[in-house]
C-alpha positions in Angstrom: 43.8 25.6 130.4 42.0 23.4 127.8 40.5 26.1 126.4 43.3 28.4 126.3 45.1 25.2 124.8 42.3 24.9 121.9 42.1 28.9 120.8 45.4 29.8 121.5 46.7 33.0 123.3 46.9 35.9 120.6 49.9 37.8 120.8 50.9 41.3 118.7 52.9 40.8 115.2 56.0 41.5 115.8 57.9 44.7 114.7 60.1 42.6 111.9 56.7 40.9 111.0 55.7 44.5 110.2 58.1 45.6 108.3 58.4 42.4 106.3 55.1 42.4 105.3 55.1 46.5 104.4 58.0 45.5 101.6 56.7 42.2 100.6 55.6 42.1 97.2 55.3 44.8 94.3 53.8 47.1 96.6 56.7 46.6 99.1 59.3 46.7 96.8 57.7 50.8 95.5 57.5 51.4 99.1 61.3 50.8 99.7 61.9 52.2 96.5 60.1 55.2 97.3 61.8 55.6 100.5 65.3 55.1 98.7 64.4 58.3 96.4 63.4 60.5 99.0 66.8 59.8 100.7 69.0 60.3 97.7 67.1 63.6 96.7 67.2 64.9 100.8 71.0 63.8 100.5 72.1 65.6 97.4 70.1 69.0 98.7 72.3 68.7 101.9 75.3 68.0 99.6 74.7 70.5 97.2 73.2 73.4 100.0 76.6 72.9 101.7 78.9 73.1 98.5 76.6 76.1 97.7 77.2 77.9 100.4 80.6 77.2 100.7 81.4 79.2 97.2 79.4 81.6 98.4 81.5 82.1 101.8 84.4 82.2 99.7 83.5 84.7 97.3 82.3 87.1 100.1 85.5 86.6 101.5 87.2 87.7 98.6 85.2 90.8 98.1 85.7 92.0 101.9 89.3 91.1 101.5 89.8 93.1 98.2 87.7 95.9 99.9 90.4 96.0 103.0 93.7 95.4 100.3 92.2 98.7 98.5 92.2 100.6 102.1 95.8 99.6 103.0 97.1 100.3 99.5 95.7 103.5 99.6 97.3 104.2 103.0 100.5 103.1 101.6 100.0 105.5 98.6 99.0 108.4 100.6 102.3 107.8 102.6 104.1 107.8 100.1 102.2 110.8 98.7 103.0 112.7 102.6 107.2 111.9 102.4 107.1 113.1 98.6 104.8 116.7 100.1 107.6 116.5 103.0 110.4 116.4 101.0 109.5 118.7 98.5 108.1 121.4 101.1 111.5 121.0 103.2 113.3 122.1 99.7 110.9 125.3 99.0 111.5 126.3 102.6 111.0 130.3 102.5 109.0 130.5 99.3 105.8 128.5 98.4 105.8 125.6 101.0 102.9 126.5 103.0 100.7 124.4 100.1 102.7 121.8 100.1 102.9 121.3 103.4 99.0 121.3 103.8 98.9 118.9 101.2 101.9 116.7 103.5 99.2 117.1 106.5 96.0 115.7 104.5 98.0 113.1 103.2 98.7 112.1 106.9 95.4 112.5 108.1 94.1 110.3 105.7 96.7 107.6 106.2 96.2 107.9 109.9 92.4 107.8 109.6 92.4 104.4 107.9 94.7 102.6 110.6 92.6 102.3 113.0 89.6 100.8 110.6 92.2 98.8 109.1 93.0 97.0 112.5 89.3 96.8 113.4 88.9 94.2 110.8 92.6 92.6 110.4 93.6 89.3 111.0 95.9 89.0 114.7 98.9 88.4 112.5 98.4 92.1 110.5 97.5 93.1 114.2 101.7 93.6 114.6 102.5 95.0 111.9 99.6 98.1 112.2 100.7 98.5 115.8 104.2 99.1 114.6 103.5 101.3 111.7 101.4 103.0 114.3 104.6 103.7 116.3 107.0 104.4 113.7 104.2 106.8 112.1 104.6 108.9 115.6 108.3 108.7 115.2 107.8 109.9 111.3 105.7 112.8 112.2 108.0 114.0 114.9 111.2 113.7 113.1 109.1 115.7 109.7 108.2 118.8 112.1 111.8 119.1 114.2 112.9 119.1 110.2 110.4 122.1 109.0 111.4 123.9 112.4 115.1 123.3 112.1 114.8 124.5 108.4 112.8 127.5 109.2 115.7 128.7 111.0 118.4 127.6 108.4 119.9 124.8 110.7 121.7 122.4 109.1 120.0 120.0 111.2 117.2 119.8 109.3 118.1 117.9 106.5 119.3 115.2 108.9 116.4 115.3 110.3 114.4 114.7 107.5 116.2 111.9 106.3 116.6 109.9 108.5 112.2 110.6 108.6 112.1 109.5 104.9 114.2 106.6 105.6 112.1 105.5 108.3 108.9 105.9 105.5 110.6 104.0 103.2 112.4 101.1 105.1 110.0 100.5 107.8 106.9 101.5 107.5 105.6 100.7 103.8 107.5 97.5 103.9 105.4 96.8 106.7 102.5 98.2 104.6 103.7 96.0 101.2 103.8 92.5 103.8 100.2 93.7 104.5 98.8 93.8 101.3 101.0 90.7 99.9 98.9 89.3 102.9 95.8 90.7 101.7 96.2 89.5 97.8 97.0 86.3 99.3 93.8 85.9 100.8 91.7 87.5 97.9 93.3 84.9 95.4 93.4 81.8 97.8 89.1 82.5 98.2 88.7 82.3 94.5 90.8 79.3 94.1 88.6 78.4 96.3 85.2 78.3 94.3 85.7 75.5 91.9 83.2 73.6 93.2 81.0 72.7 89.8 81.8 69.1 89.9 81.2 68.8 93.5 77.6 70.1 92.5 77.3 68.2 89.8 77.8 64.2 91.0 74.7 64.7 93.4 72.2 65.6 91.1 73.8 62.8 88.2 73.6 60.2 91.4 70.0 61.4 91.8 69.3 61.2 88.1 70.7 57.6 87.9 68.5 56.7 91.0 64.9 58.4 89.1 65.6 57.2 85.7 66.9 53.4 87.3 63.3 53.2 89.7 61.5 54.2 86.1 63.0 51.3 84.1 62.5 49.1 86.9 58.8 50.4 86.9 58.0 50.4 83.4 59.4 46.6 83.7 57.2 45.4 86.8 53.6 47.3 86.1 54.3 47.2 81.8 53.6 50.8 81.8 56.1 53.2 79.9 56.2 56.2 81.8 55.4 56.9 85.6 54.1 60.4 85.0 55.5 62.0 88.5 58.7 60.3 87.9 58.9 61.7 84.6 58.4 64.7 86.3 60.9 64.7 89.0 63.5 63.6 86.2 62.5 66.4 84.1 63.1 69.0 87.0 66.1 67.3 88.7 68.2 67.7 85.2 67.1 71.3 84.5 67.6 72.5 88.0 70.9 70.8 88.0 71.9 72.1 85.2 70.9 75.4 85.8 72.6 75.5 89.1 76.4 74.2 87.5 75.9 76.7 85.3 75.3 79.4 87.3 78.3 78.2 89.9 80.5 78.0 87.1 79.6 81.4 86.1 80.4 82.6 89.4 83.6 81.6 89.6 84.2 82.7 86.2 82.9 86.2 87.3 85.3 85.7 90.3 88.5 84.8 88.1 87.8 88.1 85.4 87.2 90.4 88.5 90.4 88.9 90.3 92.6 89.3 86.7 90.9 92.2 85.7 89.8 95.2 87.9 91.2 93.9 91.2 94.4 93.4 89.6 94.0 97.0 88.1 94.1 98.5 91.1 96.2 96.9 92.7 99.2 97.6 90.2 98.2 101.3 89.7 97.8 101.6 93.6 101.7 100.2 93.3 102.5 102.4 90.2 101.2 105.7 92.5 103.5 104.7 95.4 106.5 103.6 93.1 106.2 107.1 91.7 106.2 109.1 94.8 109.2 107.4 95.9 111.2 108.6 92.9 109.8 112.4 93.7 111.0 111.9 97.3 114.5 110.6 95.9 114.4 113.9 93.5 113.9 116.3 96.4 116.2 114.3 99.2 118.8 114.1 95.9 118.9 118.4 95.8 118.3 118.7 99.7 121.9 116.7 100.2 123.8 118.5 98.0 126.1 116.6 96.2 124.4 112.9 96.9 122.3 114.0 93.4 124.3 111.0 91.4 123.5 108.3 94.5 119.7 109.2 94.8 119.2 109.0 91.2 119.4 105.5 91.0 117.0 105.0 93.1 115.0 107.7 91.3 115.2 105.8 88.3 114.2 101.9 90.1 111.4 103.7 91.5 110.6 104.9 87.7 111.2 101.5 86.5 109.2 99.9 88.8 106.1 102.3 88.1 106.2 102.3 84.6 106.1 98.5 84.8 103.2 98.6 87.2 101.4 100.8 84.6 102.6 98.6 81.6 101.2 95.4 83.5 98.0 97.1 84.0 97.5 98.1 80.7 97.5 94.6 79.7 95.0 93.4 82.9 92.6 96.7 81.7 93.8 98.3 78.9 94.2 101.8 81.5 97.2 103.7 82.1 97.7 105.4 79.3 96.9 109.0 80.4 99.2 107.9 83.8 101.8 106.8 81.7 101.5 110.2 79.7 101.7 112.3 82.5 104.4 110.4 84.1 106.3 110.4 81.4 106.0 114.3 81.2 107.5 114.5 85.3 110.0 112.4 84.3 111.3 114.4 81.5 111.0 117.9 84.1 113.1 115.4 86.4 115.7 114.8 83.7 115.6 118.9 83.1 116.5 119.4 86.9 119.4 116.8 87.1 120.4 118.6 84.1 121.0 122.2 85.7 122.1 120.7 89.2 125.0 118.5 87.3 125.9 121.8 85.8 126.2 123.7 88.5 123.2 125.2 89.0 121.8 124.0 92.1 119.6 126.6 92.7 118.0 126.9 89.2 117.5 122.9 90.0 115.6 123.5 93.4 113.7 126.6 91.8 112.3 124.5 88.6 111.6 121.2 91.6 109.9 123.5 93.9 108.2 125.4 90.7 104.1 125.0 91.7 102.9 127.0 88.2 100.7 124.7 85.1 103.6 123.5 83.4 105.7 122.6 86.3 107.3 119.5 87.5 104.8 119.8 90.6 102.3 120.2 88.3 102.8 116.9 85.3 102.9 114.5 88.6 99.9 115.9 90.4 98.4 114.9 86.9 99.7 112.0 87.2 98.4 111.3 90.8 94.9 112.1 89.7 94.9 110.3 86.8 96.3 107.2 88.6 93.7 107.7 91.2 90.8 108.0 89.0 91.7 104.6 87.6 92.3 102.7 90.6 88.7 104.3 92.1 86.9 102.9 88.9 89.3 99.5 88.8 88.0 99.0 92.5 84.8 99.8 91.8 84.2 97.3 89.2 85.8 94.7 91.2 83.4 95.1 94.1 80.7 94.7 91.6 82.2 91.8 89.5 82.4 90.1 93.3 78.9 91.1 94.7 77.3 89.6 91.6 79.7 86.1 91.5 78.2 86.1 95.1 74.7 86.5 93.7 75.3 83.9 91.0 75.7 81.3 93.7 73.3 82.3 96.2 70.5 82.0 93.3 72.2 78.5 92.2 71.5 77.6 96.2 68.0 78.4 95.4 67.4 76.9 92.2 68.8 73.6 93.4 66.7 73.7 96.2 63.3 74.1 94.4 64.0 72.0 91.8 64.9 69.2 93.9 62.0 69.9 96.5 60.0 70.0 93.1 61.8 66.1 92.4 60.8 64.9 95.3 57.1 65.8 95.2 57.1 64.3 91.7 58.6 61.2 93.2 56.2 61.2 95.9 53.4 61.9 93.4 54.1 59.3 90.9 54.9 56.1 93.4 52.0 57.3 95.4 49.8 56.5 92.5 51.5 53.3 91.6 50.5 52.2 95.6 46.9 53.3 95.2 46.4 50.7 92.5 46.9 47.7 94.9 44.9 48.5 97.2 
């Protein structure tokens, strides 16, 4: 007992002790400063990797939603393409409406191919409105053919018939289509809004800066020594990465924003301008098929008119396209004008004859230039959009990488250069 009394019983340093004594002095104060800049550089690549990929998310969002508005609109537009065919064949009855009606059937095939795609990758709230166009689709198609057979055999019927099918086309089931694609450009638009997320990137890598440069003055103080070569370093690398990487997510979303005003909204508004103008043909045809209601359906002939040309006009100003539409258009319109003309005189026939006419410089013939040359645009509109959204996507997926080098890059320099300063009290 004595002698345990006189030496003592030696114990272990406590944990605290250990720790106290790591961060006492200069060399504890660079060890707790290097630990402080390892955290605030690890930090801000968690922040920034997250805002990153964020953008990123919303931009692919916005190109597979444009890609699946382009599909609906075009199943609107060839709709609206089959009930023009439908109408149009039901008036040539008896003379050349074999083509017109194969044309009517593609023009349904392709509608009816993309509906099932199209509720493959919908939302459950477009998941309705596809089962019901699905339905009233069937109930199209059936009321079209019992008004061809009816007509075939000169019954009255017929017309009836088809009316109430082109009714159903145009009061049911692209209205159901138009909520579907104001759905659509909802989501396209709310995704880029989205992606302005430049300032979120950007206070990380200034907090990170302030940290560096603050641990250099602090050095440069303590050890008299102007510059901490691996801290220079890490400074160096932080501010170019970081501002390599704003701009690049800035450039994305600008990308995003000129694809969105530009192309996408090309499309779209020609996509519109097609349908617009295949509901004034329909009008036409349905307008000589009811004798007498000519007056009634030209009004709408002439709001569907309106409504295309402004479509057109609008996306002439998003593009600068159109004009070779418009041209065309314009050309139908005045053939449409020439058949009011003889069926307010009298001349019914003559009217149906010069509607149902399928030779070069025929009614038939200025709006299937139209069609094309409507179609033509919105394929290259959509085209460039897709692009214009893959690269934004790009953009930001290379401004993930370049903030994480350069910030792996800091943080080896920070390692590197407090390392060095330890070494020299040893």
């Amino acid at each position: 007992m004595a002698q345990q009394a006189r030496w003592g019983v030696h114990r272990p340093a406590s944990r605290t002790g250990t720790v106290a004594a790591a961060l006492a002095g200069t060399p504890g104060l660079i060890r707790a400063l290097l630990v402080l800049c390892l955290v605030v550089v690890a930090t801000a690549g968690v922040v920034v990797s997250g805002v990153a990929r964020s953008q990123e998310s919303a931009l692919r969002t916005a190109g597979e939603e444009a890609s699946r508005l382009g599909d609906i609109q075009a199943t609107s537009t060839a709709l609206a393409s089959a009930d023009a065919y439908a109408t149009n064949a039901f008036l040539a009855a008896g003379r050349d409406e074999v083509d017109t009606l194969a044309q009517f059937a593609a023009e349904m095939d392709t509608a009816s191919s993309m509906l099932p795609q199209l509720a493959r990758t919908g939302s459950s709230g477009d998941a309705a409105y596809l089962s019901q166009i699905n339905v009233d689709l069937s109930t199209y198609n059936n009321l079209a053919a019992q008004a061809q057979a009816n007509n075939r055999h000169g019954l009255a019927v017929g017309a009836a018939y088809l009316s109430n099918a082109s009714t159903l086309m145009r009061e049911d089931i692209r209205p159901d289509l138009a909520t579907l694609i104001s759905r659509g450009d909802y989501r396209v638009r709310s995704a880029i809004d989205g992606t302005g997320v430049a300032n979120a990137v950007a206070v990380p890598f200034l907090v990170v800066l302030a940290v560096l440069l603050g641990v250099q003055v602090w050095l440069a103080v303590r050890t008299h020594r102007l510059v901490n070569p691996g801290m220079a370093l890490a400074t160096l690398v932080v501010f170019a990465s970081g501002t390599v990487t704003i701009l690049l997510i800035e450039d994305a979303r600008t990308t995003a924003l000129e694809a969105r005003d530009g192309p996408y909204s090309v499309a779209t508004l020609m996509s519109g301008a097609q349908a617009s103008a295949n509901t004034a043909k329909s009008n036409e045809s349905l307008g000589l098929i009811q004798q007498g209601s000519g007056n009634e359906r030209e009004q709408a002939v002439e709001l569907a008119l309106d409504r295309a040309y402004g479509q057109i006009q609008t996306a002439n100003e998003h593009g600068g396209v159109g004009g070779t539409a418009k041209a065309n258009l314009t050309t139908w319109n005045q053939r449409h004008d020439e058949i009011r003309a003889l069926d307010d005189a009298g001349d019914w026939s003559g009217a149906v004859d010069m509607s149902t006419d399928q030779s070069h410089s025929s009614a038939n013939a200025s709006f299937s230039q139209f069609r094309n040359a409507a179609e033509t645009e919105v394929r290259a509109a959509t085209a460039r959009a897709d692009e214009e959204f893959a690269a934004a996507e790009d953009m930001t997926s290379l401004a993930s990488t370049v903030a994480a080098v350069g910030l792996t890059v800091g943080a080896a320099g920070v390692w590197w250069g407090l390392a060095r300063r330890l070494d020299e009290y040893r």
